[in-house]
N, C-alpha and C positions, 0 to 999 in steps of 0.2 A: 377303473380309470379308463377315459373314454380315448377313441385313438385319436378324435380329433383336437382334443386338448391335452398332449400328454406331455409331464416335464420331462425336462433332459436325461434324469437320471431315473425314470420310470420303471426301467428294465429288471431291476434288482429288488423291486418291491409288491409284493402282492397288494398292498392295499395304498390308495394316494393318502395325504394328507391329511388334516380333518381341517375343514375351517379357520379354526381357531389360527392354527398354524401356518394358513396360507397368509391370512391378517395379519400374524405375528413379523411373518417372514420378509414376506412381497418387499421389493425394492422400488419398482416400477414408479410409484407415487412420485418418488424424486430421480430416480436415476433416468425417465423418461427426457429430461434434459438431456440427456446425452446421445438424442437417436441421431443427429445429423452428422456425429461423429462416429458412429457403429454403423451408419450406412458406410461413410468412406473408408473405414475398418473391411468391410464385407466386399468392400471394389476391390480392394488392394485384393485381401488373401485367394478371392476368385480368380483373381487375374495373374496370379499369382501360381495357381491350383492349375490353372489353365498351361501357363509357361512350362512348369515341371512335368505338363501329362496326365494329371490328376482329373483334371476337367478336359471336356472334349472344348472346343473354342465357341461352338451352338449351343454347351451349355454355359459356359461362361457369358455370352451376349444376351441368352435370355435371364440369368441373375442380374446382370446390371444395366438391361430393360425394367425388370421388376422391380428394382431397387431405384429408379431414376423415378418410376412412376410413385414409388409409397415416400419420394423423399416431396414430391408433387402434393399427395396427400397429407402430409405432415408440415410442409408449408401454406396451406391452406385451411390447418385446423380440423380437419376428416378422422384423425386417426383417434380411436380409442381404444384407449392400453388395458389390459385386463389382468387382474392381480394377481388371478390363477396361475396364470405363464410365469408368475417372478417378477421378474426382470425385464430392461429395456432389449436387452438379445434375444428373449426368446419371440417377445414379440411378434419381434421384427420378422425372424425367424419363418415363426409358423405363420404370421400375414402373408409372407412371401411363396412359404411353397403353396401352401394352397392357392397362387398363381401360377408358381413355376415349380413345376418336380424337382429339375434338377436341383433348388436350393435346398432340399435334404444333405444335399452332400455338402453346404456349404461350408459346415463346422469341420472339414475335414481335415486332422492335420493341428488342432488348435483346441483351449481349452476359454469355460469363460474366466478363468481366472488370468490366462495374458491377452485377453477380450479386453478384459476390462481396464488391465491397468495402460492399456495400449488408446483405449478411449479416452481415459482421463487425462494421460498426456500430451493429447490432441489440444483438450478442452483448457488445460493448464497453459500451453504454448499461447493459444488466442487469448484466455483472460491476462496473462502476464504482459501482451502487449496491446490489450485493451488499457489495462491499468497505467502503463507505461504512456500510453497518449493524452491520460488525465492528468497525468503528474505533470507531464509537458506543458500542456495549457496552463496549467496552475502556477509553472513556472514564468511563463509567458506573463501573466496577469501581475503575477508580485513582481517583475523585472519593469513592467510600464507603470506601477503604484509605486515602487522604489523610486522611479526615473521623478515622476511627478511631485514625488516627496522627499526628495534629497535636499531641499533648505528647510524642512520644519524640525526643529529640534523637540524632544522629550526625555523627559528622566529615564536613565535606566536602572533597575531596583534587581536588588541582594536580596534576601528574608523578604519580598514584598514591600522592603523599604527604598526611597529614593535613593541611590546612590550616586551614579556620574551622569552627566549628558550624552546623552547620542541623536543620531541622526535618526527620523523616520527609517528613513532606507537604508540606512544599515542593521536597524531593525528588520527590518522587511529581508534583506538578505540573510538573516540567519536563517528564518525560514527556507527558503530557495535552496541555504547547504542543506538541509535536511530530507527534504522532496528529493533534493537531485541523489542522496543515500539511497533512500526509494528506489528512484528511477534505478539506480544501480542492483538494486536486491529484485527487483522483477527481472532485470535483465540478465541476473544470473539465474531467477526461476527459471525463465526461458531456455535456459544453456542447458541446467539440470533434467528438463523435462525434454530435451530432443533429441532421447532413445528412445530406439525402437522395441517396448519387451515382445513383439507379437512372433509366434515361433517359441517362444519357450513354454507352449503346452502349458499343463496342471502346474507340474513344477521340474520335468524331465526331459523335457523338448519332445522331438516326436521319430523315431523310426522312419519315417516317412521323408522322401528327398526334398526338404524343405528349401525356399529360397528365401533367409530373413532380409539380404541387403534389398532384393525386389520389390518386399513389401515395405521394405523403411525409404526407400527412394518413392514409392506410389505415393508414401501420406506425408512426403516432407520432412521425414529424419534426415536432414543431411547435414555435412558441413558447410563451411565458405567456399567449395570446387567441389560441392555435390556428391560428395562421396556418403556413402549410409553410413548411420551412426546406431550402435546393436548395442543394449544390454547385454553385458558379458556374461554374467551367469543366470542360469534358466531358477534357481532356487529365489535368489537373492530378485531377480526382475519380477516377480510375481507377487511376493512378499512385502517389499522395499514399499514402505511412504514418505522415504525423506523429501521428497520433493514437493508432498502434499504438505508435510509439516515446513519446508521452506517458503513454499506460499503464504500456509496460515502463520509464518512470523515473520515475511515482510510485510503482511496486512497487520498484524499488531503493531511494528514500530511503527508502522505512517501511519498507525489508526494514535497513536502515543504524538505523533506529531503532532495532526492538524487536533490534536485536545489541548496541548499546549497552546497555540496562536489561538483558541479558541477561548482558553481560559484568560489570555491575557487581552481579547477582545471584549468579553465579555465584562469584563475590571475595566475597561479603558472607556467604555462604552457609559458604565453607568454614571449616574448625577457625583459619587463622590467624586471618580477621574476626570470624564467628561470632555474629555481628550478624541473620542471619533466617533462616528456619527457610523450606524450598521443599516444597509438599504431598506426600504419598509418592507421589501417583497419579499424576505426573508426572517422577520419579526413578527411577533403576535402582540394582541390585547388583553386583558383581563376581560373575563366577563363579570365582574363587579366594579373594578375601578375603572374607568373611562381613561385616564393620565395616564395607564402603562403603557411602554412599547419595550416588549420583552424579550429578550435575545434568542427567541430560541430554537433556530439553526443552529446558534453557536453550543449549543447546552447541549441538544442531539446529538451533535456532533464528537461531545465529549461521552455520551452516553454507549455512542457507537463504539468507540472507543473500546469501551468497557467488553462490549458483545465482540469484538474481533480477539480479543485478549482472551475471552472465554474458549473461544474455538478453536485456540491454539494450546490451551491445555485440554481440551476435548481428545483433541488428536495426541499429542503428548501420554496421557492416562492410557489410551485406546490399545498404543502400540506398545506400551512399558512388558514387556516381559513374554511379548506371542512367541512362540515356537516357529522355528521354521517348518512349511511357510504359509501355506495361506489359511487363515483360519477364518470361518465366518462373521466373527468382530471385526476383521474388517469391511464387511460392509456398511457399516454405519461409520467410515471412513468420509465418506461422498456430504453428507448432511453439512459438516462443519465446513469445508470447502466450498461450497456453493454460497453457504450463507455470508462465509466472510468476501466473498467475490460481492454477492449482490450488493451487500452495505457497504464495502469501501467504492462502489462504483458509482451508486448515489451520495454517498458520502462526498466525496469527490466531487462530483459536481455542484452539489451542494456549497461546496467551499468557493468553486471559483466562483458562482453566481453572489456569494457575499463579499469575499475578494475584488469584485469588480465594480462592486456599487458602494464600497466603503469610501469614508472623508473623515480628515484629521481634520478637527476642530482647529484653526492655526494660532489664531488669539489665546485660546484654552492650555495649549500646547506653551506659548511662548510663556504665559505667567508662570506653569507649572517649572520650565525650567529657569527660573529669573531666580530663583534662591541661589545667592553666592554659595552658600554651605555645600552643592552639588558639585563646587571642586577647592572641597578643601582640599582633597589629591593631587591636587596642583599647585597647590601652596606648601606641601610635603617636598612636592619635586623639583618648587622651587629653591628651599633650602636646598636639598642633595648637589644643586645645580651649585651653591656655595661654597661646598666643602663639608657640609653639614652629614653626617653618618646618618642613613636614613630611621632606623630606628628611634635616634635623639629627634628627627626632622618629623618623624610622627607623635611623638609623647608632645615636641612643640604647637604641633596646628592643633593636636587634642587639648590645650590650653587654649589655646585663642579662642577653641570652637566653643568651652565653657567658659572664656569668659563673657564670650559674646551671649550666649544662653544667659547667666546670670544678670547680665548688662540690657538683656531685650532688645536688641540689635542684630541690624544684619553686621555677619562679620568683618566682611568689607568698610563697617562705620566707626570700627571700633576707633575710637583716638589712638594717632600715628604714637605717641610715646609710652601707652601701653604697651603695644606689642613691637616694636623695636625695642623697648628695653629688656623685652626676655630675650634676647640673644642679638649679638651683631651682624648675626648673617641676613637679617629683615631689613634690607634697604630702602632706600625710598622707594621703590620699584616694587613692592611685596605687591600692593592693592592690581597691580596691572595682571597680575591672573584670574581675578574675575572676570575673563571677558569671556563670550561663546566662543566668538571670531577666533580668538586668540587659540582656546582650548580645539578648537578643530583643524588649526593651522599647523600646531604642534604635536599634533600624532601623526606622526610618517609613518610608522611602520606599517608592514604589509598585513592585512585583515584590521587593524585600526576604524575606528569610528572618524578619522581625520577627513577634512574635505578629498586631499588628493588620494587617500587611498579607495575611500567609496567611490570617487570618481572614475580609477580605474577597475577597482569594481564591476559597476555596472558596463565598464564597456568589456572588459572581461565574460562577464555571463551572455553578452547579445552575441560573442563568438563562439562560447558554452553551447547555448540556446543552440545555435544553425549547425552545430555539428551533432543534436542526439537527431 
C-alpha cells in the first residue's frame, strides 16, 4: 500500500484491498455530492482545533487557504475524485495535504462516521428548504388559478362518479391544503436536521478537549437566539437516520400529492371529460397518430411518485434491525436521498410549469355541471329543511331520481303531481333547488364549496401565502 495513496484505516493491515473491493466499496461516485458541505465541515472543526490549541492558528489559515482554493477547483469542475480514496473525505483529505501538511492533523478529534452524518445534515437543511421554496411557488400559482377560476363550476366525483358541484377553486384549493402539509413536513425536516452530530467521534466522542457548540455555531446549527444545537448522544448521533427517513417521507406524501391532481388532470384533460385544456410545452405526440396530444408531464409525474415511495421503503428495509451503531449498510443510506431530492425538485417544477399554463374549458365545464341530478342532495336537504327525518328525505329523492331514470327526464321535469304526491313536504318550491346560484349561496359553512366561503378562502391563503 503506497504512502501516497493510503486509506484511513491502513495502519492495521498488511495488505490493501483487492480491486474488486475498492469497486464494490467506493462511495465517492455519489457521495462526491457532498464536497461543498465537508469543505464547511473541515472549516469549522479546524477552526475549531485551532480555538481549543490543537492547531496552531498558521496551521489553521493555511487549511482554510487550501480548502478555499479546492472549493475554487471544485466549483469550476477541476476536481477528480478517485475511487481508491473511498469516499468524498478522504478525497478531500489527501488533495489538501499534499498542499498543506498541517491537513494531516485535520481529522483530529473526529471520526468519518460523525463526518458524515454531520455533512448530510448540512445537505438535508438546504434541500428541505429548497423544496419548501417549490411548494411556495406552486402555492402561489394554484392561489392566482383558484382566483381566476372561482366562477367556473364542475362536478365533484365519489367512486370516479359525478356527485355534487363545486367550484374550480375550491378544487384548486384542496390541492393548496395539501402542498401547504408539505411545506409543513420540510419545515419540520429542517428542525430535525439542525443538530449538530460533529464531536461524537466513531461512536464515543473523543478524549480530547473538544468544542461541539463552536463547531455547531461555525456551520449554522443554532436556534432562533443562536445558541448551538448538539446531538445529545454520541451513539445514537452517528447511527440515527430518522431524519433521512423523514425526508424521504415527506417526499413520498407530496410525491402522493401532486399524483393525485395529476391523475385528476389527466381525466379532466381527455376527450371524455374535456373539462381543461394542459399547456402544449408540457404534452407530447404520438409518433404514429398525428391527433394525439398526451399528458405526459402529468403521467411522469405520477410515475415519480411511484420512485419517491420506493426510496422511502429503501431506507425503511436499510435501517430495520442495524445494531447500534454505525454499521456499513448505512452507507448506501445517501443513494435514496439524493434521488428522492433530485425528482421531487424537478418534479416540482414541473408541476408549476403545467399549473401555470393550464385553462378550464368554461362552456365544457358549464354543461358537465347542468345535470339537475348533481344536487339531488339538495333536494334531500330540502325535505330535512320540512320536517322530513333525513333518512325518509333520502329513500324520497331515491324515488324521484328512479323515477325520473324510468321516465327519461331530467329530474327537475318530472310532472309537479308525481312527486308532490309522494309526500306533503314537496312544495311548490321543490324545483327551486336546482339552481348553481342557489347551491353555492347556501353553503356557509367554513371549508364549503359555497361562494362566501371560497371567497374568504382565497383571501385567507394570500395572507397564508405572505407569512411562510
Amino acid at each position: 500500500m503506497s504512502d501516497s495513496k493510503q486509506v484511513t484505516w491502513g495502519g492495521r493491515f498488511s495488505d490493501g484491498p483487492s480491486d474488486l473491493m475498492l469497486r464494490f466499496s467506493e462511495s465517492v461516485s455519489f457521495d462526491a455530492r457532498l464536497a461543498k458541505y465537508d469543505v464547511a465541515v473541515n472549516k469549522a472543526h479546524s477552526a475549531m482545533l485551532a480555538k481549543v490549541g490543537i492547531l496552531s492558528k498558521e496551521e489553521k489559515d493555511a487549511i482554510h487557504e487550501g480548502l478555499d482554493r479546492f472549493l475554487k477547483r471544485l466549483e469550476k469542475g477541476e476536481i477528480q475524485w478517485d475511487p481508491a480514496l473511498e469516499d468524498v473525505h478522504m478525497n478531500i483529505e489527501q488533495a489538501l495535504t499534499k498542499e498543506v501538511p498541517a491537513a494531516a492533523k485535520m481529522h483530529t478529534g473526529r471520526s468519518r462516521n460523525d463526518q458524515i452524518a454531520t455533512d448530510m445534515r448540512l445537505f438535508l437543511k438546504e434541500a428541505a428548504a429548497q423544496i419548501r421554496g417549490l411548494l411556495k411557488d406552486c402555492l402561489e400559482i394554484l392561489l392566482e388559478k383558484a382566483k381566476a377560476f372561482e366562477d367556473v363550476m364542475i362536478p365533484g366525483y365519489t367512486h370516479l362518479q359525478r356527485a355534487q358541484p363545486v367550484s374550480a377553486a375550491h378544487h384548486l384549493l384542496a390541492y393548496m391544503e395539501m402542498f401547504a402539509r408539505d411545506y409543513r413536513r420540510f419545515g419540520a425536516v429542517w428542525e430535525e436536521a439542525n443538530e449538530c452530530p460533529l464531536g461524537s467521534g466513531a461512536l464515543a466522542g473523543s478524549t480530547l478537549p473538544l468544542d461541539r457548540e463552536e463547531t455547531a455555531r461555525l456551520l449554522g446549527f443554532v436556534d432562533d437566539q443562536g445558541k448551538a444545537r448538539l446531538t445529545a448522544n454520541s451513539m445514537d448521533a452517528i447511527s440515527d437516520r430518522d431524519v433521512f427517513l423523514d425526508f424521504a417521507q415527506a417526499a413520498a406524501v407530496c410525491g402522493i400529492h401532486f399524483s393525485r391532481l395529476a391523475e385528476d388532470f389527466i381525466l379532466w384533460s381527455s376527450s371524455e371529460f374535456n373539462l381543461l385544456v394542459l399547456p402544449d410545452a408540457f404534452c407530447t405526440g404520438s409518433s404514429l397518430m398525428p391527433q394525439k396530444k398526451n399528458p405526459d408531464a402529468m403521467e411522469l409525474l405520477r410515475g415519480k411518485s411511484a420512485r419517491l415511495q420506493g426510496n422511502l421503503q429503501t431506507l425503511m428495509v436499510l435501517c430495520k434491525g442495524l445494531p447500534l451503531t454505525y454499521n456499513r449498510d448505512l452507507q448506501e443510506d445517501k443513494p435514496p436521498v439524493f434521488d428522492s431530492y433530485d425528482h421531487l425538485f424537478i418534479s416540482l417544477e414541473v408541476l408549476g410549469g403545467c399549473l401555470e399554463g393550464m385553462d378550464f374549458r368554461r362552456e365544457n365545464c358549464a354543461r358537465a355541471v347542468a345535470d339537475p341530478l348533481l344536487l339531488a342532495t339538495d333536494l334531500a336537504d330540502y325535505l330535512v329543511q320540512q320536517g322530513v327525518a333525513f333518512r325518509r328525505a333520502h329513500h324520497l329523492v331515491g324515488t324521484v331520481v328512479a323515477m325520473a331514470e324510468k321516465a327519461n327526464v331530467p329530474i327537475d321535469q318530472l310532472p309537479e303531481e308525481q312527486v308532490r304526491g309522494l309526500d306533503e313536504a314537496f312544495g311548490v318550491d321543490w324545483r327551486d333547488v336546482f339552481s348553481l346560484e342557489r347551491a353555492r349561496k347556501e353553503r356557509r359553512s367554513f371549508g364549503s364549496p359555497g361562494r362566501v366561503p371560497v371567497r374568504d378562502a382565497l383571501l385567507n391563503w394570500e395572507t397564508r401565502l405572505q407569512e411562510l
